[in-house]
VMD Tcl script that draws the C-alpha trace (Angstrom):
set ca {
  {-23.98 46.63 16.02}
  {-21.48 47.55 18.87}
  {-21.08 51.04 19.44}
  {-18.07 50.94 21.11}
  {-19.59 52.66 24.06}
  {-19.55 51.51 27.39}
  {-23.05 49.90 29.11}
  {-24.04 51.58 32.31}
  {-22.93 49.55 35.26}
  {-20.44 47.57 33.33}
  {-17.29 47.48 34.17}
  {-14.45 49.59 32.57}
  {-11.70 47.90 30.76}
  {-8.07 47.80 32.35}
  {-5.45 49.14 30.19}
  {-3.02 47.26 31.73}
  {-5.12 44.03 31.37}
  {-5.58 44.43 28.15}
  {-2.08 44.96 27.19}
  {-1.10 42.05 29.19}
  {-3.76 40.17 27.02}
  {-2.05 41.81 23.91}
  {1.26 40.93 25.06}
  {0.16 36.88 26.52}
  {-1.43 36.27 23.00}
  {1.55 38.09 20.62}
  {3.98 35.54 22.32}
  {1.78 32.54 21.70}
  {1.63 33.72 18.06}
  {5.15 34.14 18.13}
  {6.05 30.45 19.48}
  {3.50 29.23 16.64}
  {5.19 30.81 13.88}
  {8.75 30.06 14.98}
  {7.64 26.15 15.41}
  {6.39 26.33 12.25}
  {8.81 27.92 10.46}
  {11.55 25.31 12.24}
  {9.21 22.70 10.53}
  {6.58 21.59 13.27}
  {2.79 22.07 12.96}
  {1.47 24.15 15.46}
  {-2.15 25.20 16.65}
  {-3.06 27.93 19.58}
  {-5.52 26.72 22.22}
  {-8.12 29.75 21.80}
  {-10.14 28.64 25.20}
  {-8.70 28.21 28.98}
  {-7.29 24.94 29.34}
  {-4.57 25.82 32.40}
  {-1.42 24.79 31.55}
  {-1.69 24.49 27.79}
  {-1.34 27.34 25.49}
  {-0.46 25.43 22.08}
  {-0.57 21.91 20.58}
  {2.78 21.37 18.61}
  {3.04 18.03 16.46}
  {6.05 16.70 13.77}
  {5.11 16.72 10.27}
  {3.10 13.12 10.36}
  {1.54 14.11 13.29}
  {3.19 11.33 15.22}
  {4.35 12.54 18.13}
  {2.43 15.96 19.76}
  {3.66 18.24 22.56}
  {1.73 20.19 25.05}
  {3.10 24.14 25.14}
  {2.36 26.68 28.09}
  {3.88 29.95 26.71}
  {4.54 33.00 29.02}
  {5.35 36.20 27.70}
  {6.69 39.27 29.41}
  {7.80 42.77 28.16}
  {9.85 43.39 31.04}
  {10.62 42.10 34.90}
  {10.07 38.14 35.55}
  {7.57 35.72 34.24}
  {4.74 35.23 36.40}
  {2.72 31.57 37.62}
  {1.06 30.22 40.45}
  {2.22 27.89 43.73}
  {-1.18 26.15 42.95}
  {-0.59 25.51 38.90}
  {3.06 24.28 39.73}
  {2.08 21.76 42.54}
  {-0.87 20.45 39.76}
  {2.25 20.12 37.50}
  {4.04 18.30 39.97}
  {1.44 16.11 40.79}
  {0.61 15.26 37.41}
  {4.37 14.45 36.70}
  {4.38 12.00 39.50}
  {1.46 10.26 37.84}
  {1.65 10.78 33.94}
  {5.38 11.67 33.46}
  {6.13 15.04 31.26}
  {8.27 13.80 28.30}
  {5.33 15.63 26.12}
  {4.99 18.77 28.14}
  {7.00 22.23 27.74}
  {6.87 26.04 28.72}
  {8.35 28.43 26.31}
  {9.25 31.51 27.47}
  {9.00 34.79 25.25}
  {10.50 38.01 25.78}
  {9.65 40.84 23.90}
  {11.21 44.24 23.73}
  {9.66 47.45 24.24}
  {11.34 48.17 20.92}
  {8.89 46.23 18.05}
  {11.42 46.66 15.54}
  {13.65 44.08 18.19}
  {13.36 40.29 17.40}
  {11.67 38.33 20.37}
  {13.93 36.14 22.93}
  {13.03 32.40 23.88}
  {13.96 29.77 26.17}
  {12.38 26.50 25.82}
  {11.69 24.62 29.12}
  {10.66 20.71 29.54}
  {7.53 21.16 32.70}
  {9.46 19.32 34.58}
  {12.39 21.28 35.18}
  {9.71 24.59 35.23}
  {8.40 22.93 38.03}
  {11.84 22.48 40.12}
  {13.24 25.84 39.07}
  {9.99 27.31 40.67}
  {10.00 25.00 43.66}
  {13.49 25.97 44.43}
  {12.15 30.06 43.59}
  {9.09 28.99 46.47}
  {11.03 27.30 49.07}
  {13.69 30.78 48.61}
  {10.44 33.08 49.08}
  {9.17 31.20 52.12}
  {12.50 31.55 53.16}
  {12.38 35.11 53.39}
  {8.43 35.65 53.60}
  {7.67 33.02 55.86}
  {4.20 33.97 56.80}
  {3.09 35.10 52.85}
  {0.07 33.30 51.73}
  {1.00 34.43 48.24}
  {-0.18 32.29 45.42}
  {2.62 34.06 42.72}
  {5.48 32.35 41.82}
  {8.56 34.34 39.79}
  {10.76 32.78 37.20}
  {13.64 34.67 36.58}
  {15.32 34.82 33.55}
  {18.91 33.84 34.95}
  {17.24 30.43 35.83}
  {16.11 29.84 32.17}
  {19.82 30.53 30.94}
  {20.24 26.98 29.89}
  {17.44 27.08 28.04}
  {17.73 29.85 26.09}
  {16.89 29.39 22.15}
  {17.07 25.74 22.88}
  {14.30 24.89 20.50}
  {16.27 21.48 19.74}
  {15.06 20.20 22.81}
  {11.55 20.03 21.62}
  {11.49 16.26 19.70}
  {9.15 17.24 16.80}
  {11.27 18.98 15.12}
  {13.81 17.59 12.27}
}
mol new
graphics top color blue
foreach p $ca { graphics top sphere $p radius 0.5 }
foreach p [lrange $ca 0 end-1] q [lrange $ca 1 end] { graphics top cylinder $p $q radius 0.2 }
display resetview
């Protein structure tokens, strides 16, 4: 039975890693229940499978979408260079029409409701190519893997949960 007690030589836990876990998995519970509630089925992806956080479907379970959810409590959303140029490359081969990134904000207040903006991939990955090619702009000689999204670049997208085609 766990004590609860560290083992000698392991290594500590990060408080801010696990509240970043806290916070990653709240907003992926949060885009679950508000798919379901707007009449989609949805089902959270408990392993890493990059890129995919949920599996959304319509009622008959006819058409199914592919969700990467990013949460933040404050400041920008965060991703890679590498994960978007997979993205893009995968677009290029497969098309995206059944791929979208929600993103969640949620307040330091709990009592607040949580903030979305619902993103087709494929404009994810040009609003973060055009965030890149800015950085390198300034930074030329980073080798930085981040990649920022701001939330004035998701304004068009914000609550836009009609864009998603499983739902009535």
């Amino acid at each position: 039975m766990p004590t609860g007690k560290l083992i000698e030589g392991s290594p500590k836990p990060s408080r801010s890693g696990a509240r970043d876990q806290q916070t990653a998995r709240a907003g992926e519970f949060y885009v679950a229940a508000e798919l379901c509630r707007r009449g989609a089925y949805a089902v959270i992806l408990t392993g890493n499978m990059p890129g995919v956080d949920l599996l959304a479907s319509d009622v008959n379970g006819e058409s199914v979408l592919q969700i990467q959810v990013k949460t933040k409590r404050k400041g920008d959303w965060h991703t890679s260079k590498r994960l978007l140029a997979r993205l893009e490359q995968d677009h290029q081969a497969i098309g995206s029409e059944a791929r979208f990134w929600v993103f969640v904000e949620l307040s330091e207040d709990v009592s607040a409701s949580p903030r979305f903006w619902v993103v087709p991939e494929a404009d994810v990955v040009k609003i973060g190519r055009k965030g890149i090619a800015a950085w390198k702009q300034r930074n030329p000689n980073s080798l930085s893997d981040h990649c920022a999204i701001r939330e004035r670049d998701l304004c068009a997208w914000a609550g836009c949960w009609r864009s998603l085609p499983i739902l009535p």
